[in-house]
BATORMI-307828 format. One record per residue (C-alpha): y, z, x. Coordinates in steps of 0.02 Angstrom, whole numbers. Each point is the difference from the previous one (the first is absolute). Layout:
BEGIN
Y Z X
...
***
This chain:
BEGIN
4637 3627 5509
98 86 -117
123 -94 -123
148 53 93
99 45 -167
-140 130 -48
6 104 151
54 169 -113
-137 -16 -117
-68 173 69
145 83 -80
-81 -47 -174
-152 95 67
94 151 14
-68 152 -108
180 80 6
98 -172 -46
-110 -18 -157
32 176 -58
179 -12 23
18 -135 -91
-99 80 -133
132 153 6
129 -108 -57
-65 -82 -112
11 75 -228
-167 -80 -70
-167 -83 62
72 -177 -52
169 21 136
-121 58 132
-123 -141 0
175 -92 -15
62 57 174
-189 -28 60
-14 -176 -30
182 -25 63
-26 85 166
-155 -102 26
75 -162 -5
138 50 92
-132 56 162
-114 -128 -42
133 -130 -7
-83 -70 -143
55 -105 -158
-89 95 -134
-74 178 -9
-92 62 -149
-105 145 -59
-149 1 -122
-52 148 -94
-161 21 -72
-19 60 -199
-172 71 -7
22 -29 -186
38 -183 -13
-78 -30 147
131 -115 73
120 -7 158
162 24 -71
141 -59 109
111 161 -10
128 -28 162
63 -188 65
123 -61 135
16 -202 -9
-46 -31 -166
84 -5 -169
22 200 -54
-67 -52 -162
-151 -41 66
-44 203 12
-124 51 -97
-29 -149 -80
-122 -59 147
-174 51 -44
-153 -64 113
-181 93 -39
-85 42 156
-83 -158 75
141 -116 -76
119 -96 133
23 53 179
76 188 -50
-167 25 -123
-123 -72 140
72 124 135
-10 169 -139
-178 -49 -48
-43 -36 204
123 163 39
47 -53 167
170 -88 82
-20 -189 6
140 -142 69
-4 -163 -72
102 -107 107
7 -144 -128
-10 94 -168
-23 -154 -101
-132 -78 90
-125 157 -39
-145 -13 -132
68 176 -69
187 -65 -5
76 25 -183
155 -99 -93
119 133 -79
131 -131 -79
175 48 5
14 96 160
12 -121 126
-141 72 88
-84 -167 37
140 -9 136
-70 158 95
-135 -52 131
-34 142 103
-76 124 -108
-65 177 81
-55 127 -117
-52 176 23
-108 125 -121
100 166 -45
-159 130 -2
-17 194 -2
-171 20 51
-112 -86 -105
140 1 -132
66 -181 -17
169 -7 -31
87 -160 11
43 -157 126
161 4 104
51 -174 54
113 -124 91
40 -185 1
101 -116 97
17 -190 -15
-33 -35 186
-180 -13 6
-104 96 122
130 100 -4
-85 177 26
-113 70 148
-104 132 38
107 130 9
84 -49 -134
-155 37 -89
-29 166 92
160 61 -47
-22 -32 -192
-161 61 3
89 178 79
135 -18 -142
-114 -20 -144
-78 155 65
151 107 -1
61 -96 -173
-174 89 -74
45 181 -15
180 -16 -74
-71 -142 -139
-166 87 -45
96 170 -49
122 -99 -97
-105 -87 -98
-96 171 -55
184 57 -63
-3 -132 -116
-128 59 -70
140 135 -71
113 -95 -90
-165 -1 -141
-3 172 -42
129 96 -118
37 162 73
-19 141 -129
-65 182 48
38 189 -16
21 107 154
-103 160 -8
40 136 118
-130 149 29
56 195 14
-1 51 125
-114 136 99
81 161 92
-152 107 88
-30 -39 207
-178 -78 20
-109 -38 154
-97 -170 -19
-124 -63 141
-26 -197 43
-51 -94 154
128 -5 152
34 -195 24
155 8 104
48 160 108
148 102 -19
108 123 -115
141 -61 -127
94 90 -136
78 -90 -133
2 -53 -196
-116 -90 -89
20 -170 -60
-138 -62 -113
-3 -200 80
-143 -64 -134
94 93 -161
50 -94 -149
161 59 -22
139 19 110
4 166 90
189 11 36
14 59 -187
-46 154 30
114 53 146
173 -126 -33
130 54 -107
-22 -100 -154
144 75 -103
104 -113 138
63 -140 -99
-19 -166 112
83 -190 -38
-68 -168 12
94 -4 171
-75 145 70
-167 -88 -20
68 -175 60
77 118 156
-176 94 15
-99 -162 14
120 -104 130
-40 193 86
-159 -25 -9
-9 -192 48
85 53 163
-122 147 15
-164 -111 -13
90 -157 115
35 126 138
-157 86 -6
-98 -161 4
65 -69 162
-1 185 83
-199 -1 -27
-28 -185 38
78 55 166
-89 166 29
-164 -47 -71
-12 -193 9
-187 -6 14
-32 80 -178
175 18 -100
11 -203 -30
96 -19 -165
-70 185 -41
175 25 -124
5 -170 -75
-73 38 -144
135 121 -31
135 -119 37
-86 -122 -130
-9 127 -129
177 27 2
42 -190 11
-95 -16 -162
75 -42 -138
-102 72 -104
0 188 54
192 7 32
46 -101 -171
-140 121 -97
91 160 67
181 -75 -5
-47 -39 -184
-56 198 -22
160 59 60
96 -141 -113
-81 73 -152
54 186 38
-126 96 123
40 69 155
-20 -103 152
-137 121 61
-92 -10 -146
0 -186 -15
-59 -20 173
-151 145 -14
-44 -92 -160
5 -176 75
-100 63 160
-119 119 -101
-34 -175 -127
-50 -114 165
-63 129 76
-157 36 -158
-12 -223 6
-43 0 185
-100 156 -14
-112 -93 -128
-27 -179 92
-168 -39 50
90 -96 133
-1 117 155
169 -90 70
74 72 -156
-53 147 -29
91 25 174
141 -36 -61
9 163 -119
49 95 176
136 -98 33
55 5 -159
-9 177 -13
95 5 203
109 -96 -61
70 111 -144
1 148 90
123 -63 120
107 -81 -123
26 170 -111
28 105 176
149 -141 30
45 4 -170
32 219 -2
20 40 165
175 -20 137
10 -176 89
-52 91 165
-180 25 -56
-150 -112 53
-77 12 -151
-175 -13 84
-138 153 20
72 115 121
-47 182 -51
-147 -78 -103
-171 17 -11
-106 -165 -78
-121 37 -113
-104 -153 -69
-177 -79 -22
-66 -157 70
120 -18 122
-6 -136 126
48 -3 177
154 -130 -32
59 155 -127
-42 110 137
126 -92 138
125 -9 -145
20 170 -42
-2 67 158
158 -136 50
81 81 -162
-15 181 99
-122 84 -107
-44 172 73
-182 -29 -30
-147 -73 -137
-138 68 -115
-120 -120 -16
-76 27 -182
-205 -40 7
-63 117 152
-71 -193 50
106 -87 112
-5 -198 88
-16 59 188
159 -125 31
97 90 -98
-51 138 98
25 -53 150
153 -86 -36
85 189 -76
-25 64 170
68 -149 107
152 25 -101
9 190 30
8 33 -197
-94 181 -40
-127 -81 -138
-150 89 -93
-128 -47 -134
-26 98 -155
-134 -2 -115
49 -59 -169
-80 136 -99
179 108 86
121 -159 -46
24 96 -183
113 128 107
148 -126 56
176 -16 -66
133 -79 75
129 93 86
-101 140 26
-6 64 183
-131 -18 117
-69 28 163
-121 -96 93
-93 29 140
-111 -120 77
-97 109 103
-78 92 -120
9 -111 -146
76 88 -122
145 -6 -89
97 141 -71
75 -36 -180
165 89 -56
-4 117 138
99 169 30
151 17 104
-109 100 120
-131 -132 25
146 -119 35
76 124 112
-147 -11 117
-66 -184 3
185 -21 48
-31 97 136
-192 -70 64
125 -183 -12
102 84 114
-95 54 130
-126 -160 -24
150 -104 37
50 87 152
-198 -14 79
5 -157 -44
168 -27 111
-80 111 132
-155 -128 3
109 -146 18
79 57 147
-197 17 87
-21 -117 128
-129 -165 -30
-85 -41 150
12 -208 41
-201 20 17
-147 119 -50
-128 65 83
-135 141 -14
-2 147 98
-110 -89 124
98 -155 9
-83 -135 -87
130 -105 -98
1 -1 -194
101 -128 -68
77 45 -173
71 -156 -111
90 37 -150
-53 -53 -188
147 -100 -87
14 -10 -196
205 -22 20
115 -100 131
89 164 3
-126 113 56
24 -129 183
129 116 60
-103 158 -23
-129 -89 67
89 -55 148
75 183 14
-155 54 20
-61 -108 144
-138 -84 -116
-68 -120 136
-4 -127 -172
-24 -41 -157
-219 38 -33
13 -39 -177
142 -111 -101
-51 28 -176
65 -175 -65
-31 29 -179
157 97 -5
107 -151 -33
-125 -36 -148
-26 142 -89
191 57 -18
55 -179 -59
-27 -65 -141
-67 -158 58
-99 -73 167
113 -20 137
34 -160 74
-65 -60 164
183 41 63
23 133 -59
-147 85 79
48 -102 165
153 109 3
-73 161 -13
-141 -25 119
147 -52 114
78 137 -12
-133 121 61
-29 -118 141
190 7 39
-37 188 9
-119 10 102
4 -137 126
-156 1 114
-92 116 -80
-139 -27 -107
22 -23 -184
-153 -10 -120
21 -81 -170
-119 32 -138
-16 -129 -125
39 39 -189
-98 144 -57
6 10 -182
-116 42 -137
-100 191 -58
172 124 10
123 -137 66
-5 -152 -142
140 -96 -14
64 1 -182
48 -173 9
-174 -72 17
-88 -58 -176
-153 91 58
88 125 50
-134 123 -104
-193 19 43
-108 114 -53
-26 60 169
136 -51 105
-91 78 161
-127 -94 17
116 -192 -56
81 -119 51
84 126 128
55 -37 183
-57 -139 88
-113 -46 -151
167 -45 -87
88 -91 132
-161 -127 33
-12 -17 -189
210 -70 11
11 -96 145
160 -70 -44
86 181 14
-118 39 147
55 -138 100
191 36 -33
-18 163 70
-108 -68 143
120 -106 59
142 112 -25
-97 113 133
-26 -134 117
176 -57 -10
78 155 25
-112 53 151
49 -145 113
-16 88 192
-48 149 -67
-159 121 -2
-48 -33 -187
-146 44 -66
-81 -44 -180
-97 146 -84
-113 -76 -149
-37 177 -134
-149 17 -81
-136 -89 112
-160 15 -97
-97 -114 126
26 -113 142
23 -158 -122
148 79 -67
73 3 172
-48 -186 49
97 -54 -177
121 87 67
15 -46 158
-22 -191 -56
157 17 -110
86 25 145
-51 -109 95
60 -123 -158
178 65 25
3 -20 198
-38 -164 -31
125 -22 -147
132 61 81
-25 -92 179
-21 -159 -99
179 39 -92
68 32 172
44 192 -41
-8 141 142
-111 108 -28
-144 138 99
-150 -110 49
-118 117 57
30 152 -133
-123 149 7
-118 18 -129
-83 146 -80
-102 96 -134
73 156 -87
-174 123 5
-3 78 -163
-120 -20 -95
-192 37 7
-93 -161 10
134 -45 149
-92 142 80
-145 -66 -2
51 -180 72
110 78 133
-110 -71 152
41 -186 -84
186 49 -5
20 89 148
-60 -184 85
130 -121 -120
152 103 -19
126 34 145
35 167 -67
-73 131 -127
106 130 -68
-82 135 -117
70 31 -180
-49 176 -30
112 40 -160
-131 -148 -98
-144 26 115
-11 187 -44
38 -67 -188
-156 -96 6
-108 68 86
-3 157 -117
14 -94 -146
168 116 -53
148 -91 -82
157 66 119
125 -20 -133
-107 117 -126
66 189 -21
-178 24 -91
-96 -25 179
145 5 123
-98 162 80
-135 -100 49
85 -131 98
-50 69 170
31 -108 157
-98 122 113
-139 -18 -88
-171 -35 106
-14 -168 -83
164 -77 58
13 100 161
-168 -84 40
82 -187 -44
149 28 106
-119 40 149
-103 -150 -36
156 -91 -15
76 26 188
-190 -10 73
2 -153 -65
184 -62 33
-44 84 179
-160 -100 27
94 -172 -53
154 38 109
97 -20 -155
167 112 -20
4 106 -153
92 105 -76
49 137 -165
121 -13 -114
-24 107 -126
43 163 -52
-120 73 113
104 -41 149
133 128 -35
-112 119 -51
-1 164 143
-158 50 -25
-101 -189 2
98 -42 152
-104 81 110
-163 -89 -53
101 -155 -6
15 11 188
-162 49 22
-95 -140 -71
121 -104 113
149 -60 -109
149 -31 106
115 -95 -117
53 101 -173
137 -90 -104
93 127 -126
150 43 -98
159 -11 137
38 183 -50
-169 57 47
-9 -31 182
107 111 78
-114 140 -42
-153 -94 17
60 -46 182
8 190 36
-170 38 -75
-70 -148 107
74 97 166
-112 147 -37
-194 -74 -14
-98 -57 131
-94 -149 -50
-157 53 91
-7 182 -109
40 -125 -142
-148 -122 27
-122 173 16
79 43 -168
1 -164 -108
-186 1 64
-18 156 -82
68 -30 -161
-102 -175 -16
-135 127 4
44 123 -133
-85 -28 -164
126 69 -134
186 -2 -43
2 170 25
-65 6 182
133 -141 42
141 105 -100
-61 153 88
-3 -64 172
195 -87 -19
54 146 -106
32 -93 -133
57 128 -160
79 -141 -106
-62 -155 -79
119 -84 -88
5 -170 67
***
């Protein structure tokens, strides 16, 4: 049983408690302050403390206390493996001592009293495979702390990890002497036409902002003659403090699976006393407040931008982010957001947590500089409705910032400086685009779909956001075909904790009760690496540690997310998609990971799903040719075609260079989805496709025909594949799909679907 003093532990646990006391708090030192405070206050403990590790000294350095004498920060300093504090870093996982003294790794610190402190429970503070530090508590009554005692500090250190690791890179600041000159370009008058890719659909007008310049844009378009005080500045950054707070807890809310702590860094930044002091000092000595802050921003910026250290050179964006919103506050009215709105991002190397930030700052739309772009990234611009487009860099010579522009995402172009007559009219294609779009809205969804001769289809929706639920359920998606979990990974900066990802995969569950929900596991690795990782770079990251490869090669992050799946889908139709099956052995591993967790978690006395579906995601070649072997272990197949087609032709998706000759109708992988369903068919085994195929009109009708009956695509999607559905006749689609698993060439198959365009 519970101690009975304890029972609001869970509160500690709570994402939105930790961040608000990190809102209130002025440096690193008074937040981990009011952590170890608020600890022993739920834990009813004696003594909390938290360890920090220096990489450089290589010693825990005892950086926040509650119990012991204050002076006793930072002058405790274990090396990993030294007392009970080193022995749980070095072992890096939560460990209770119920009689601290009577342990072989128990260590005498005179002059603390700690001898006194039996119960000892200690917990490692890690962001990934980043070690971090050791949170801890202590209490004289021995025995003192249970097993949920330790599952709760285990959930704290986790939420502890993203706040501390971002601080500590800030430090790295307070080195560097900021001393630079701000160049501004002339700009460029004459209209031009420039052609990219189309990432994201849709049409925006607006002014560019150059997001990966050196200097600060807002030069160019503020009134600089304006003469502003040291209070305007201390006025502008209490505005902007405010700004960043309020934004931060209005996108934990909206986007809680993927916004965790997305604005911290910004609200560290400014809590530095190094940036504020080095641009307070600028002013002091006679320049402007908005030159001192675009010479501050424009010095950290260049130091990030140089870092070998990915997790820094990161940085230079929010740096950059930062400044622009404290000039806007600094020269414009009180009333203003001082975000993007009216703006259109342009920038290189962007990741998807830059992409989720920008578009919560209201920016009209983003260039993407490189023509090569992460497919997350893509796919993450158009869950979040933000026009985007890549552009090759031999055209990035043509931008300056606050120059018009309009984008349009259907044709990928983007048209620089353009005439009043050219505005004149997208304004008016906006118009009447916004007005079909109300018209489709108002079409009816029908609760079920069917084909003209009555055989049911049932369409699932693909998830990449907890938002996209409510189009989802809008659109009568009979569930969820395909949760792409990696979401949550590749927007952070950091792994998310077990709880953390129980939440979310609660939440689509809450959405959709009894309906089926399908939950990939992580799929990282070729276009979707997560910067955080050290190996984040191969030399050819398609064919790595990608997928399921990755996740058997970390068990310790595999089995986190496992059980968050299983926990979450307690009396519920859960099922467990594994990506990247190569062969029936990665399945089994699979499979016998999870049948690890079951057992963990009924030993621990946990609810949880006992009987989860399992299955193999279909996408790539030498799957293919094992399907018979799969089709017999897995309870369900479903077909990956965006990879499979990848694959199979050998052709790089995310490369402009060959993007022309990614064809999913070619013979090759029409011929593997057939012998996919025969298979499936012949096993009994449901299966079904999730790719990009499934929305696509003119597929659909071979789809049917080779005897899919379950396609899982984006929410937005189905309505108008439901009505395409209602016109074919499956038995004129079988004669068909027989026909085209005939034909030869591309061209036959293009011929006979009338296929004129093939861009992927």
């Amino acid at each position: 049983m519970p101690h009975p003093q304890k029972d609001k532990v869970g509160l500690v646990c709570d994402v939105a408690e930790l961040a608000s006391m990190f809102a209130q708090t002025t440096s690193l030192d008074d937040f981990l302050d009011q952590v170890v405070r608020t600890v022993a206050f739920h834990m009813r403990a004696a003594v909390c403390s938290i360890y920090l590790y220096d990489e450089i000294t290589d010693e825990l350095v005892l950086s926040a206390n509650q119990g012991f004498k204050p002076e006793a920060i930072g002058q405790i300093r274990l090396k990993p493996g030294e007392g009970i504090i080193g022995f749980a870093f070095t072992e890096q996982r939560p460990m209770n001592f119920g009689h601290a003294t009577n342990s072989p790794h128990y260590k005498f610190i005179p002059d603390i009293d700690e001898e006194h402190y039996q119960a000892f429970l200690v917990a490692p503070i890690v962001r990934g495979l980043s070690r971090i530090g050791i949170l801890a508590v202590q209490d004289p009554e021995p025995d003192y702390f249970d097993a949920n005692d330790t599952m709760a500090m285990r959930a704290i250190a986790a939420q502890l990890a993203t706040t501390i690791e971002s601080a500590k890179l800030l430090l790295h600041l307070q080195q560097q002497a900021p001393s630079t000159v701000i160049e501004q370009a002339q700009p460029a008058t004459e209209m031009q036409l420039l052609h990219g890719t189309a990432i994201a659909d849709g049409i925006a007008i607006g002014t560019i902002t150059l997001a990966n310049s050196i200097s600060i844009s807002l030069l160019n378009s503020t009134d600089d003659h304006k003469i502003y005080s040291q209070h305007d500045f201390d006025v502008a950054l209490e505005r902007t403090v405010q700004q960043l707070e309020r934004i931060h807890f209005e996108l934990e809310n909206q986007y809680a699976d993927i916004a965790s702590l997305i604005f911290s860094a910004h609200l560290l930044i400014l809590k530095s006393s190094s940036f504020i002091s080095t641009i307070r000092e600028h002013i002091t000595q006679g320049e402007s407040p908005l030159l001192a802050i675009a010479k501050v921003v424009d010095h950290y910026v260049r130091i990030f931008s140089v870092e070998e250290d990915v997790r820094f050179r990161e940085k230079a964006l929010d740096v950059q982010d930062l400044g622009h919103r404290l000039s806007l506050n600094l020269t414009q009215a009180s009333t203003t957001e001082a975000d993007y709105t009216d703006n259109i991002i342009v920038a290189a190397g962007l990741v998807p947590s830059d992409i989720l930030r920008f578009s919560a700052q209201r920016a009209q739309a983003l260039i993407l500089i490189g023509g090569n772009t992460n497919s997350h990234v893509s796919i993450l611009a158009r869950a979040l409705k933000i026009p985007t487009i890549a552009i090759a860099e031999s055209q990035a010579i043509a931008w300056q910032s606050n120059d018009t522009a309009i984008i349009d995402g259907r044709a990928g172009t983007v048209c620089l400086r353009p005439t009043h007559h050219v505005i004149h009219e997208y304004k008016r294609t906006l118009a009447a685009q916004n007005s079909s779009r109300q018209e489709s809205e108002q079409n009816k969804v029908l609760e079920s779909t069917h084909t003209r001769d009555g055989v049911l289809i049932e369409l699932l929706a693909n998830i990449n956001l907890l938002s996209e639920l409510q189009t989802a359920i809008h659109n009568k998606a009979g569930g969820v075909g395909l949760y792409r979990s990696e979401f949550p990974f590749i927007v952070r900066n950091e792994f998310p904790s077990e709880e953390e990802q129980y939440r979310i995969y609660c939440a689509i569950f809450d959405a959709m009760p009894n309906k089926v929900v399908v939950l990939r596991t992580l799929d990282i690795g070729g276009d979707k690496m997560l910067s955080y990782l050290p190996f984040a770079k191969e030399e050819n990251p398609f064919l790595g540690l990608r997928a399921i490869r990755f996740s058997l090669s970390n068990q310790s992050i595999f089995t986190e997310q496992l059980r968050a799946m299983l926990r979450s889908g307690v009396d519920a139709k859960l099922k467990i998609m594994f990506p990247l099956i190569s062969s029936l052995d990665d399945f089994l591993l699979a499979k016998e990971a999870v049948t690890d967790c079951l057992e963990q978690l009924s030993q621990s006395g946990q609810a949880h799903n006992p009987a989860p579906q399992l299955g193999a995601m279909i996408e790539l070649p030498s799957a293919v040719e094992v399907i018979d072997e799969l089709a017999q272990h897995c309870d369900f197949l479903c077909i990956g075609t965006n990879d499979l087609t990848q694959y199979m032709l050998a052709v790089d998706r995310t490369n402009t260079a060959v993007a022309n000759l990614y064809l999913p109708h070619h013979p090759a992988v029409l011929r593997a989805l057939n012998r996919i369903c025969a298979s499936a068919a012949r096993h009994k085994t449901d299966v079904s496709i999730c790719g990009e195929l499934a929305a696509n009109p003119d597929i659909v009708p071979f789809l049917l025909g080779i005897g899919l009956r379950t396609l899982s695509l984006d929410p937005e999607k189905i309505p108008q594949i439901q009505r395409i559905i209602a016109t074919i006749d499956t038995k004129e689609a079988k004669r068909l799909a027989t026909s085209l698993l005939q034909m030869p060439t591309i061209a036959a198959i293009e011929a006979s679907l009338k296929i004129t365009d093939k861009d992927p």
